[in-house]
Structures are given as C-alpha cells and as structure tokens.
N, C-alpha and C positions, 0 to 999 in steps of 0.2 A: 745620192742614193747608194742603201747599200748593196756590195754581190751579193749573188744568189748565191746560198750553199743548201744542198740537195738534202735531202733529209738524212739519208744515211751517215754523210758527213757531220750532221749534227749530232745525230746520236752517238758517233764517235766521240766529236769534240767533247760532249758531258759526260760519255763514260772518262776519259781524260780528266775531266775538271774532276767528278767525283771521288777519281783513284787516288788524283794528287789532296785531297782535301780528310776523305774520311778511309783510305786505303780499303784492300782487295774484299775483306770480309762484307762491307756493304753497298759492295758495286754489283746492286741488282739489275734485272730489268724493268720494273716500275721507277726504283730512283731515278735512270738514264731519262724513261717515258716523262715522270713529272720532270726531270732537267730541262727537258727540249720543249716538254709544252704540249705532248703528243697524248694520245692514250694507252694503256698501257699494253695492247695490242699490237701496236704502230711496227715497235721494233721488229718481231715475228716475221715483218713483210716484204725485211731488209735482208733479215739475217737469222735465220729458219731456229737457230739455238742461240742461248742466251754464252755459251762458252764460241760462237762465231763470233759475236759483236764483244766477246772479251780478245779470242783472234785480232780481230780489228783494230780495235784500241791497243794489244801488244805490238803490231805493225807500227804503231806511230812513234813507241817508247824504243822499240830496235833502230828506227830510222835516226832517232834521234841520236842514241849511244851510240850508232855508226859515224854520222857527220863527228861526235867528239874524236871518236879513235883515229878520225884522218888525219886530225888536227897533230900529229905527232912531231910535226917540224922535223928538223935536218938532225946531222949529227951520228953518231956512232948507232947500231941497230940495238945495242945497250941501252942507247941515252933515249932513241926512241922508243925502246920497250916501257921504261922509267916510264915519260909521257903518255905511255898510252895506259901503267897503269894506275897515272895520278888521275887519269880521265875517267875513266871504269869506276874507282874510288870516289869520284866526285858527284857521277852519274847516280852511284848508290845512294849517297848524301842526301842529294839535291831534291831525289825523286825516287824516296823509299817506295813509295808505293806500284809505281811503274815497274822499279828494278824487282818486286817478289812476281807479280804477273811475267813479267817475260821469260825468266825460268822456271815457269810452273808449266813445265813440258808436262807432265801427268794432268794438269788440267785442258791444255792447250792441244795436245795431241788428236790429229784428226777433226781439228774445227775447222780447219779452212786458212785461208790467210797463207797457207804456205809461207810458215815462219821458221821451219828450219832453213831452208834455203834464204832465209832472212839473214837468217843468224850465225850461219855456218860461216861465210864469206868472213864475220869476226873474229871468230876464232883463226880462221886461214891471215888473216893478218899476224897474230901472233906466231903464228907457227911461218911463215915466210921472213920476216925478222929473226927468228929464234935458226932458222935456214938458212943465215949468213955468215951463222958464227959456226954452227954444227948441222951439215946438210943430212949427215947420215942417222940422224936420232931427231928432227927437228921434231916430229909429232909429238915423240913423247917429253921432252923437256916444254914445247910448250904447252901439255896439257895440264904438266905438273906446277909451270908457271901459273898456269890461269884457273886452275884450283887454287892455288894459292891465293893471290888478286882477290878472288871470289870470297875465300874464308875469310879474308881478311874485311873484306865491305860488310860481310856476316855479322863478324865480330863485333866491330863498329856499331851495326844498327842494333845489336841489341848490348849494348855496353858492355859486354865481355873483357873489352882492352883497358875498358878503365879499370876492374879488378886486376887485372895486369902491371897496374901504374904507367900504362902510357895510353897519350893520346896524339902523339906525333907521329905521322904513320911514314912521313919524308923517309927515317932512316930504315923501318921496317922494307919498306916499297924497295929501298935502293937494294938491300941486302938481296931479299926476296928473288930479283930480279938480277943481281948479280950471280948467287947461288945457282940460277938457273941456265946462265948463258957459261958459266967458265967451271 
C-alpha cells in the first residue's frame, strides 16, 4: 500500500514535475490541477494565490540547493568556497527551471513560504566562509562572490559562454572564487 500524501503535497509535487519539464512560463494552476487529478479549483483551498503554491514549490528547490551547499567537504574555506560554487553551478544545470523561480523575489515576494528566511541562511554560508579569510569586509566580498557564481550559472543557461569560447567553468569558478577571498 501506498502512503498517504495530503493533497497540498501533491500539488506541490506536480508543480515540481511541471517546472522541471516545461519551465516557469507554463507552470499554471490548471496545469498543476490537471497534474494531480484535481479540479481546477482544488488548488485555491490550499494555497489562496497561484504565486503561494509557486512559494511552495520554490521552498522545495531552496531546500534542495541548501542540502548541496552543505555538501562542501573539508579543506581550506577557499577550496570550500570552490565546492560550494561547483554545487550552485550544478544546481543551475541540473534544474533550470527551479533555479529561475527561486530568485524571482519580484514574483515570489509576499507569497507566503517564508522564503527569504529560506534563503538567506545560503548566502550566510558564503559570507561565513568568505569570514575566515577576511572578517572585516566578509558581506561584501561575499556578495560580490555570489553575483559572480550567479552571473556565471546566467551565462551558462543561456549560452552566452559559448560565444565566449569556453565551456569549462572548473578554471572560471577557481579564479572567480580566488579573486574574491585574497
């Protein structure tokens, strides 16, 4: 037998399925309603706006990019930074669609989910690392890092680096991320 997942839950899960399949532009609420099986109503009685139940679904994509950024292993807070941001890069890769919703704060703002406080805890990982090397500037070197990280996952998704002649991001990433600790 299978568990029980609660309808809210479901309508997450297919907003998920839909984002990773057909990305953010046609992640409605009838699509999610025909994903789960529901009417197209249904959602409404979970999640009052269609940009709550997009909330919700960006809570699962943070949760997710969170669990990778842990993953930073040992090592100099450099060689961790490196790690965290071939992780972020990969995230972008992996799960274009997810990575445009979670920083669509203009969209996201005020839906619910309480996704800054998601999200923020992320960025305080780079800036606590970047606090090892230089405590007295850490915010700003690592905001300037994680724009960077970010432009660069940018770049990537929409092929911009290939006009560039590169598609090796190892030595970009290393620089990047040297540049900003020393």
């Amino acid at each position: 037998m299978l568990p029980y997942v609660s309808l809210p839950d479901r309508l997450v899960q297919a907003g998920v399925e839909l984002l990773e399949e057909d990305g953010l532009a046609d992640l409605t609420l009838r699509a999610i309603a025909r994903r789960t099986g529901v009417s197209h109503g249904a959602p409404r009685r979970y999640f009052p706006t269609h940009d709550a139940l997009l909330a919700a679904i960006a809570a699962t994509g943070l949760q997710d990019l969170a669990a990778r950024l842990r993953e930073t292993g040992n090592g100099t807070p450099e060689d961790q930074l490196v790690q965290a941001a071939r992780s972020y890069l990969r995230f972008a890769a992996e799960r274009p669609g997810m990575f445009d919703l979670i920083f669509r704060h203009d969209l996201l703002a005020g839906a619910g989910g309480n996704l800054r406080a998601t999200s923020l805890p992320l960025f305080h990982n780079f800036v606590d690392l970047v606090a090892q090397l230089h405590p007295a500037d850490a915010g700003l070197r690592a905001t300037a890092l994680w724009t960077n990280i970010h432009g660069l996952a940018t770049l990537r998704a929409t092929n911009a680096l290939e006009l560039l002649g590169t598609t090796d991001l190892e030595p970009i990433i290393r620089y990047v991320v040297h540049s900003h600790v020393h």
